[in-house]
N, C-alpha and C positions, 0 to 999 in steps of 0.2 A: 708421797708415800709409794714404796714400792711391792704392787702388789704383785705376789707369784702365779702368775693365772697362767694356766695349763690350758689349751688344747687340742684337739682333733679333729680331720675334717672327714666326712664321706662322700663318698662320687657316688653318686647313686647312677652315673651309666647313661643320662637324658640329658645331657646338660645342666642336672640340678646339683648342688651341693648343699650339704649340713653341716653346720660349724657347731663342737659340744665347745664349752668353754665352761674350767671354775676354778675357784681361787680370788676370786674378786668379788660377788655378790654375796651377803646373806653367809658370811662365814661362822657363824654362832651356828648355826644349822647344823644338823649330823652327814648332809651330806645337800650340795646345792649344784645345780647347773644352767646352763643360759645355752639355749638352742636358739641357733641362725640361719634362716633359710629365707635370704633377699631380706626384703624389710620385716619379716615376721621374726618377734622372739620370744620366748618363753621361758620363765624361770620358774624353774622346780627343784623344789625342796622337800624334803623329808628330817624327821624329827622321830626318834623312838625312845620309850622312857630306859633308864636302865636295869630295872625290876618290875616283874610284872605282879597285879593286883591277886591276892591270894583266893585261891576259890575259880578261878576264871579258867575255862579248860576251851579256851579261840583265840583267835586276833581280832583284838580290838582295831581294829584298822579305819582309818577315816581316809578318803580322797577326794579331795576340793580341787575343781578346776574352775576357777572364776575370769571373763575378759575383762580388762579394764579400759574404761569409754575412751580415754586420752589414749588409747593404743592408734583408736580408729579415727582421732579427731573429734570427740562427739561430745558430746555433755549430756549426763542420764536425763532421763525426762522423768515426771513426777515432781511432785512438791518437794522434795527432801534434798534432787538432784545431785545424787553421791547411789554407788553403788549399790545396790540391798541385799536381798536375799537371791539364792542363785535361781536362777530361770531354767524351765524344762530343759532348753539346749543345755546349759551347761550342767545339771544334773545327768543328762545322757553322756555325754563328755566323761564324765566322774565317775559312771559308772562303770562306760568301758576299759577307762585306765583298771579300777577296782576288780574288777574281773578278771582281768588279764594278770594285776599283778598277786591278788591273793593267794591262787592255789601253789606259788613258788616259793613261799616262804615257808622253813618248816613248822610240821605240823605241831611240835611240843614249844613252838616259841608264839608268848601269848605276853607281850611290853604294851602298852599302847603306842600306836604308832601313828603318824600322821603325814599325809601327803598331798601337798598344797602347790597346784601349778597357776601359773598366772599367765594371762597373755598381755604383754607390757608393750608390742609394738607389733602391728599388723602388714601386712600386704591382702587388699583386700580381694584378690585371687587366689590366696595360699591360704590354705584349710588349714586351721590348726590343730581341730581335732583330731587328722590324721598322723600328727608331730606330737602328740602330748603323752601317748605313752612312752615313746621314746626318751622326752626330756624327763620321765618320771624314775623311770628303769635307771637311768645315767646316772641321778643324786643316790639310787641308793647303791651302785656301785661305786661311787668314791667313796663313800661311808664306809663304818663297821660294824651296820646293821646285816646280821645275820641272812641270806636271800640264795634261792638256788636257781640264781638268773645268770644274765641279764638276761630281758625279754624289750620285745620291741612290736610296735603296729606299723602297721602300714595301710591305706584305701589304694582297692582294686580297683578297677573299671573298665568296661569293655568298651571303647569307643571305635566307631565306621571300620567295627571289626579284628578290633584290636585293644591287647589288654595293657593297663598303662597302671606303673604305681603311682600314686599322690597324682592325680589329675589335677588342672584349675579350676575353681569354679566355674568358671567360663563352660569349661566346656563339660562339665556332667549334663548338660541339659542333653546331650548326644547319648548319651550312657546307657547301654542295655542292659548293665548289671552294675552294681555297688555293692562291697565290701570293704568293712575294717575287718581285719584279719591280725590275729597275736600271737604270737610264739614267740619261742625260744631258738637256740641255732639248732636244736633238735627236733625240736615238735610245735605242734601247734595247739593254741592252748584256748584260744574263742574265736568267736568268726560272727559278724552280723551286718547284718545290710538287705537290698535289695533286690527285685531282678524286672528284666518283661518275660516272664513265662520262659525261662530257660529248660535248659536239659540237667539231670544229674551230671554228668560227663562237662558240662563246661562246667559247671559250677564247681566240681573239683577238681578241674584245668585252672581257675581263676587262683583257686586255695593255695596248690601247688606252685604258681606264677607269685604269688605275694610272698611265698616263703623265702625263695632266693633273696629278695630288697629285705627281709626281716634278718635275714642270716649276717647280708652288709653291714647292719646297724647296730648288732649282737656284738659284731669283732671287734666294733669302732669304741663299743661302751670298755670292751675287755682291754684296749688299749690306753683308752684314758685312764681305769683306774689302775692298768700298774705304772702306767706314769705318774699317777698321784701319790701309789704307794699304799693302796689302801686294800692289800690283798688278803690281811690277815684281816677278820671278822671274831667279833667281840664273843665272850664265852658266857654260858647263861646257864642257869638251871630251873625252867618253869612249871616241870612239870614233878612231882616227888614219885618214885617209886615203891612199889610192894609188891612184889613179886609171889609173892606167897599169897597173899590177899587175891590178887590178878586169879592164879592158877585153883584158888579155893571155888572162890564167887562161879567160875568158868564150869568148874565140874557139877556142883550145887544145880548151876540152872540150865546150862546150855539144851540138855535135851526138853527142858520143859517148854523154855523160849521156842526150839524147834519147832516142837507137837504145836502150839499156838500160831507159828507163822505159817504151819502147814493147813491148817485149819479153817483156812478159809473165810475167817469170821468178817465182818464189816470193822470200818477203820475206829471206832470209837470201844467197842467189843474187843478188838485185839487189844488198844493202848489198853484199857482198863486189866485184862488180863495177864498184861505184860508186866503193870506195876502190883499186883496180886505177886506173882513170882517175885519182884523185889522186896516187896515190904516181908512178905513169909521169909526171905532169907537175911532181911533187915534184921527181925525179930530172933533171931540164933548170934547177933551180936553183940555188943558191950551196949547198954543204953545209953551212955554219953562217949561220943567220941571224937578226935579231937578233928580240928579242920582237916587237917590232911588226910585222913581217914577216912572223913565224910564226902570227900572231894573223888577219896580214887573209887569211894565204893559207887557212887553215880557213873564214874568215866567207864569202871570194870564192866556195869552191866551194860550202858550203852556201849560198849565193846562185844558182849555176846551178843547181844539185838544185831548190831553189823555182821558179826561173821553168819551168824543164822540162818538171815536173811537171803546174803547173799550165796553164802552155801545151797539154799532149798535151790535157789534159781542154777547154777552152776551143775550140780547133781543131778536132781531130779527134772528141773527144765519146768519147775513149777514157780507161781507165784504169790504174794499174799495173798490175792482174794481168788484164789485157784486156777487162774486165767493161764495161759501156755505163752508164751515170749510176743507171739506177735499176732493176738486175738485183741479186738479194741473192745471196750465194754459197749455195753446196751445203750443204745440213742433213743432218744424219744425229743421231738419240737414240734412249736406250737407258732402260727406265727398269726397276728389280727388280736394280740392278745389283750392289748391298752388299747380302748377303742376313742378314747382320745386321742390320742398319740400319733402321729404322719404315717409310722410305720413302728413295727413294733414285733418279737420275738422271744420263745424260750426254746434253751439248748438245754441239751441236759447228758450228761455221758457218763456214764455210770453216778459217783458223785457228786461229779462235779457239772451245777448248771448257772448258766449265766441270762440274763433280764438285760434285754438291749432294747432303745426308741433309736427312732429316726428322726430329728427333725429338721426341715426345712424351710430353710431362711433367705431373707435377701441380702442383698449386696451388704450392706451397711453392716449385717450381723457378722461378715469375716472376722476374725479373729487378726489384730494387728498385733506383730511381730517387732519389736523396740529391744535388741541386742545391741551390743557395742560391734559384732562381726556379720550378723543375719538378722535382717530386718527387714519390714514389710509386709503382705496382707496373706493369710491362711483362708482359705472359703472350703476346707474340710480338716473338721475336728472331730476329733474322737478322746473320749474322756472312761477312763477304766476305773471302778471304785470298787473294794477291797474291806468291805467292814466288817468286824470281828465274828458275829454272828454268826458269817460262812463258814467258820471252822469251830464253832462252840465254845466261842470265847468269851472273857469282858478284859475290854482294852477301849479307852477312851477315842473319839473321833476326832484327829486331828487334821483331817484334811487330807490329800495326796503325799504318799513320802514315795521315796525312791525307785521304792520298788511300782510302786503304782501306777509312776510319771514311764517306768521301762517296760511294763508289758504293757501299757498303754497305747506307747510309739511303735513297737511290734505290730500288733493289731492295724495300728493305722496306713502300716507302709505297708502290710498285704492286700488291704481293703483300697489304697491308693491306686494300687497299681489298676484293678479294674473298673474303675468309676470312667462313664465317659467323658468326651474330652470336654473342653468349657466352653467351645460352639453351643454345644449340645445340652448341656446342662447349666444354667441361669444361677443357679441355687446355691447359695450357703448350707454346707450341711454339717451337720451336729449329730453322731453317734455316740448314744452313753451304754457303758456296760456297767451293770451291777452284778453284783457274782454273790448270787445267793446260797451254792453250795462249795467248798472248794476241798477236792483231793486229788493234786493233782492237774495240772497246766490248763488254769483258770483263763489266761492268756490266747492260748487255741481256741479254748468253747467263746472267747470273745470274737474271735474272728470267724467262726461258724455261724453267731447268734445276730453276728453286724453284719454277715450277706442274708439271712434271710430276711433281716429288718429292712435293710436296704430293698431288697424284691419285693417285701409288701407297701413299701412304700412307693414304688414304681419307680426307682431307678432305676437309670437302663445300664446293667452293668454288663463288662464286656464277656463277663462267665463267674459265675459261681466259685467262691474260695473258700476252701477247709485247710485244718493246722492240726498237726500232732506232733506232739512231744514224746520225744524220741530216750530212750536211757541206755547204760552199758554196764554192765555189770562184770568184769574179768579178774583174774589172778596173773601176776607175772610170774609166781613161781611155776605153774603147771600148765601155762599157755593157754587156758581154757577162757571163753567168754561169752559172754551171750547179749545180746542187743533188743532190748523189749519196746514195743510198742505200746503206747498209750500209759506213760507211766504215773503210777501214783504217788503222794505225796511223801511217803517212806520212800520208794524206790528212789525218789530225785534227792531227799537228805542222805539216803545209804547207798546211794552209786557212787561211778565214775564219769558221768557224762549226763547232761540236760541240752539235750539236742532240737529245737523246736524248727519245723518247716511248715512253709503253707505253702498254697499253690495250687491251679485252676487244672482240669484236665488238660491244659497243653505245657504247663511246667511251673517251674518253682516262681513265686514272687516274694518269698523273703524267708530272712533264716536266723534264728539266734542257736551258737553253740558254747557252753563253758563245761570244759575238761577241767576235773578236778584230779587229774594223774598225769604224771609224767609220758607222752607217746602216747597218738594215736595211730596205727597203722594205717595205711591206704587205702587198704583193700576192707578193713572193718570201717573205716568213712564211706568207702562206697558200698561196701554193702548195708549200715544205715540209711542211706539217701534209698537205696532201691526198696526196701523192706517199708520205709517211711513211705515211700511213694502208692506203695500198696495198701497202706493204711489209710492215705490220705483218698484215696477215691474210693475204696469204703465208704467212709466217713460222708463225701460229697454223696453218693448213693442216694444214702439213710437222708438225707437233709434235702434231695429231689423228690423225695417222695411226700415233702412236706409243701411245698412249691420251687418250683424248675428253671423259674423262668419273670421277668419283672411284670407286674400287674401292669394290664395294658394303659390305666390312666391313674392320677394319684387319688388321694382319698378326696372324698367330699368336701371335707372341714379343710382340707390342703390348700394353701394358701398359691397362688398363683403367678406366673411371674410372664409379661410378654416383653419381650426384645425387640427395641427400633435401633434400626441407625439413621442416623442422620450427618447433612453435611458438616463441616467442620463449624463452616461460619457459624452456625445456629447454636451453638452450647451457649454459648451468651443468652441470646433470647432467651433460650428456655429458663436458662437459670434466674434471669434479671439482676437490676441491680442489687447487689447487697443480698440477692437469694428470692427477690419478693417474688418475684412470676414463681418460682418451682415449689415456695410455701404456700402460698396462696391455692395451688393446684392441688397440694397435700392435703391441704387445711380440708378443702371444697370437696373433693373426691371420696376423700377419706384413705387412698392407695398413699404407698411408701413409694417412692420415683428417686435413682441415681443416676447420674450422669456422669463419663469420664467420657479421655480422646484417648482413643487405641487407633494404630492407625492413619493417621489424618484424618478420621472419621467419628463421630459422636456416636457412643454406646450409651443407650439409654434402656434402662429395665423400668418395668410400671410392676408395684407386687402389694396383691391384695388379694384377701380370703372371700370376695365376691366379682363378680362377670359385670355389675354395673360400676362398681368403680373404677374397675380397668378399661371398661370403655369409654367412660365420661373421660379420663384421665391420659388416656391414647390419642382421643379425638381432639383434644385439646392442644398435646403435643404436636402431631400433625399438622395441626393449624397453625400453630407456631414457626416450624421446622420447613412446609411448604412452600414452595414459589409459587406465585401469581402465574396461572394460563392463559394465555388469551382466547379466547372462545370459551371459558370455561365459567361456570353458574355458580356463585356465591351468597349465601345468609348472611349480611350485615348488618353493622348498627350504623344507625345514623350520631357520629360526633358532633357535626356543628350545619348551621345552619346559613346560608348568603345569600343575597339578593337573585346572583346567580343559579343557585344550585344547590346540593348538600355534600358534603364532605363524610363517605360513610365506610366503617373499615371494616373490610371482608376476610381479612386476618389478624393476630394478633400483631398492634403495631402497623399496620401495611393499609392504608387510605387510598381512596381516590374519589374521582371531581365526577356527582352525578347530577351532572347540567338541564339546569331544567329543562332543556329541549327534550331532552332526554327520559321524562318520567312518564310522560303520557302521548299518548298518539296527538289528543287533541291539544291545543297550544293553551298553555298557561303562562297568564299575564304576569301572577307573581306568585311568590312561594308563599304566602303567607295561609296558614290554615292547613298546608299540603304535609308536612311532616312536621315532628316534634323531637326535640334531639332523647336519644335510644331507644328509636323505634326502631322495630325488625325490618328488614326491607331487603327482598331476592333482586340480585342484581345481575347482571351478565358484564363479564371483562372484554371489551371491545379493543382495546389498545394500550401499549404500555410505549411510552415516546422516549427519548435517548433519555432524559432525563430520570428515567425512572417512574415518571408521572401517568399514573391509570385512567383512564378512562372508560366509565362506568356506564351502562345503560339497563333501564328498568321497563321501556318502551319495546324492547327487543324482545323480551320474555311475553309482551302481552299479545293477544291476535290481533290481527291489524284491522282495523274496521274497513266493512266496504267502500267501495267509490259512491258518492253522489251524483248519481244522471240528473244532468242539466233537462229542463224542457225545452220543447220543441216549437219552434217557431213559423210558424204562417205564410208559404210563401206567398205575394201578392200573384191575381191571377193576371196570367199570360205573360209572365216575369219565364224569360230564356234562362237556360239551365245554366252553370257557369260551365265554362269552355272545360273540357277534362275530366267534369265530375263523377264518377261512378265508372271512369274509362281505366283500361291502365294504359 
């Protein structure tokens, strides 16, 4: 069969190259592509309905990126051993595509739409994450879904001083900064990733540096699809107009919606207020009317709540709850609060507070990592929960979804950055946030509530981190804008921008942005970063005044962890055969003990919530793990028993021969009566022969009895002295 496959390649400038290709996979699809970069490829597809569902004023939009294990060679693990459900990574995956591609699509086109990327063949140094929106963006330009793209990502990264797009994995271990970065070949549209304590100024050196590789990949998609031909995009009508209706509702209420957003009221106060105004001007219309009707009259008046809103702020320079652009609300934390709990904390910022524990785990409690591309062991977790409550709702519990699993990972890669390094810290750690209030970037009051948790639980962090979320509120007709700090949860539905930063007093360690408008200028990015910045050590202030600094020891109830190493040889011994020496030590001690080789060297952790089992359990090790000294004093058992002597082991496994000349000053005829086998018996190491063979004495530890004076004998009289005697 002769299939018409199209297509294009990009030089991205490093030696790298991207191949788009389509026309041959998945051709039922509204638009499908297969990206090539060395052995990694990915196909992506999109699918949009051709009518959208009546009554629906968004985009249904869905974005799946799933690996598949035969990419990387692998066969899923689990019982079912077949792909499942998607995993945090690739929900984060999903979402950045999601982000990047939503806010391009217009805003009256509401199809369902769907967009399904695969990863079908890997290299497993080439991140696909930072290739997925690209192959995403590509199917829906060969398509005739309607899109005001292409857009494209790229990962930044600053490596031994220098900034590089799509790094390898290999080498982010070096990276002083991390970014995904999305735009369009005109603007830039989200940004998220990491840093170590950067500057504003690089970090918008790096934004800048990732747009150029996004501009390459913009042209490359613009090429394919007029070589497919798919320049004309499909025609729709999803949204019904009333113009009249629009210009009615508008006059009806806009000043009253004003006077209420001016007003200051609390967020529950103003909603109810706000539908008081709807339903009174409900109530002056027809008592049944029809869908369409009913549809524009909800869009009309969330149409004056937006302009309103964002009027007060543009005009007067005022806010919902009367605050001025770059004032953060009221802090108040608590930290010692779950006296259970390792460590534990409340934030609270005006609305919005969140209930964070700390706890503290050993090795075994990491967190394993079983992806088809990233895989292997996590020893800091952090988990963000989101239940309905915080915002006066009822909505069923169904566990973490999307959004939960992404300001989740937020939190975690700011709180990352400052944990010390794993010298220094033994511990598996577990931060949970529960977010008991939410209005407004529940996500920062996590990473306020997870450093002071962390401080009372006496981690030694390398500085205290605070997060604010950042908003923008502009007009491109009149030029005007205004950029507010500490935004609440109206202000992030009715702006242009959800801009979130954290970072220590010496600089940024991580950033989420999604622009929900076309352009953002330069100089309004940097001027967010610097206003943010001033916000943010506010913030940090108000949260040293609740503790500064990590508690010099951990808590009481804290479970405890001490670190040996040992030589290589000895993981065996410790471990025994089939495990039994290391259970048997578990079992006896009652401590949790792991062992691996890092190194050429045995790392061994002893972890338990009292000081006698880690002793009993240390000392044991030791024992195991030690060579034989020569000169050196031993507690043995006696093993066996011979005519000779006893056979008694002064380590685990490790004998030697304590000769009956050996056991007492005075001479013993036979052994019999003298020991009994596992008796205690202090010995001293006298020698150890090429063989290996010790030689034991228990004669050497006792005092040595005196001499015996002989008597004196007689000499006969007149007996001559002998010749010499008493001469010299």
């Amino acid at each position: 069969m002769n299939y018409n496959e199209i297509k294009t390649t990009i030089d991205m400038g490093n030696g790298t190259q991207i191949e788009l290709s389509t026309g041959k996979l998945a051709k039922q699809a509204d638009g499908a592509v297969v990206l090539k970069q060395g052995d990694t490829m990915l196909l992506a597809t999109v699918v949009s309905a051709k009518e959208a569902k009546s009554g629906v004023d968004f985009l249904p939009l869905s974005v799946d990126y799933q690996e598949k294990y035969a990419a990387t060679g692998r066969i899923p693990g689990g019982f079912l051993r077949r792909e499942a459900r998607l995993s945090d990574y690739e929900v984060l995956i999903s979402r950045l595509v999601d982000r990047a591609l939503r806010p391009l699509f217009p805003e009256n086109y509401h199809a369902d739409t769907q967009v399904a990327i695969s990863l079908i063949s890997a290299d497993k140094d080439i991140m696909p994450d930072a290739l997925a929106g690209l192959a995403a963006s590509a199917a829906i330009a060969v398509s005739d879904i309607p899109f005001n793209g292409p857009i494209s990502e790229v990962r930044v990264a600053k490596i031994d001083g220098q900034l590089v797009i799509n790094p390898k994995l290999s080498e982010l271990e070096k990276a002083t900064l991390e970014f995904i970065v999305a735009g369009s070949a005109q603007d830039i549209g989200m940004v998220e990733g990491e840093a170590k304590e950067i500057s504003e100024a690089e970090m918008v050196e790096a934004i800048a540096f990732a747009h150029e590789a996004i501009k390459k990949q913009v042209a490359a998609q613009v090429e394919l699809a007029n070589l497919v031909g798919k320049t004309v995009k499909r025609e729709y009508n999803h949204e019904p107009e009333n113009l009249e209706l629009r210009d009615a509702i508008f006059a009806a209420t806009y000043d009253k919606v004003y006077a209420i957003a001016k007003s200051a009221s609390a967020k529950h106060d103003r909603s109810e207020n706000f539908a008081k105004i709807a339903e009174e001007y409900r109530a002056t219309m027809p008592e049944e009317l029809d869908d369409d009707t009913a549809f524009l009259f909800k869009k009309y008046f969330h149409d004056v709540q937006y302009d309103a809103v964002r009027n007060l702020v543009l005009d007067e320079g005022m806010r919902l709850d009367g605050r001025d652009v770059r004032t953060v609300r009221p802090i108040w934390s608590e930290v010692d609060y779950l006296p259970a709990a390792h460590g534990s904390a409340v934030f609270t910022r005006g609305e919005t507070q969140a209930l964070t524990s700390v706890t503290l785990g050993a090795k075994d409690d990491e967190q394993m990592i079983d992806g088809a591309f990233i895989n292997g062991y996590n020893k800091f977790i952090l988990h963000y929960n989101f239940p309905a409550f915080s915002t006066g709702e009822v909505r069923p519990n169904r566990g973490p979804g999307r959004r939960e699993v992404g300001h989740g990972n937020l939190a975690m890669r700011s709180l990352k950055q400052v944990l010390p390094a794993d010298s220094e810290n033994p511990y598996t750690i577990r931060v949970v946030s529960d977010i008991l209030e939410s209005n407004g970037s529940s996500s920062m009051a996590t990473v306020c509530a997870g450093t002071l948790a962390l401080l009372d639980a006496g981690v030694k962090l390398k500085a205290p981190v605070s997060g604010i979320a950042m908003g923008l509120i502009s007009d491109e007709k009149t030029g005007k804008y205004a950029i507010l700090s500490d935004i609440l949860g109206d202000e992030d539905h009715l702006g242009d921008m959800d801009f979130k930063v954290t970072g220590t007093e010496n600089g940024i360690v991580a950033c989420q942005m999604d622009l929900k408008i076309n352009g953002l200028k330069w100089e309004v990015l940097t001027q967010a970063l610097d206003q943010a910045k001033e916000a943010r050590l506010h913030i940090l202030g108000e949260m040293k005044k609740t503790i500064s600094a990590p508690r010099e020891d951990y808590k009481p109830h804290a479970p405890r962890i001490v670190q040996l190493l040992i030589d290589k040889e000895f993981i065996g011994a410790v471990i025994g055969p089939g495990g039994k020496i290391i259970q048997e030590m578990q079992r006896e001690t009652g401590a949790t003990i792991s062992i691996e080789e890092v190194d050429n060297k045995g790392v061994v952790q002893v972890f338990a919530d009292n000081k006698a089992a880690i002793d009993d359990a240390v000392g044991r090790i030791k024992a195991i793990a030690s060579k034989p000294e020569i000169g050196e004093t031993y507690e043995g058992k006696v093993k066996s028993i011979m005519p000779f002597g006893a056979f008694v082991e002064i380590m685990p496994g490790k004998d030697g021969l304590l000769h009956i000349s050996e056991i007492d000053w005075k001479r013993l005829e036979t052994m019999d009566g003298i020991f009994k086998e596992g008796d205690k018996v202090t010995v001293k190491l006298l020698d150890i022969d090429k063989q290996g063979k010790m030689k034991l004495s228990r004669k050497a530890l006792l005092p040595r009895p005196p001499k015996e004076d002989k008597p004196k004998q007689d000499k006969p009289a007149g007996e001559a002295p002998v010749a010499g005697a008493g001469q010299e």
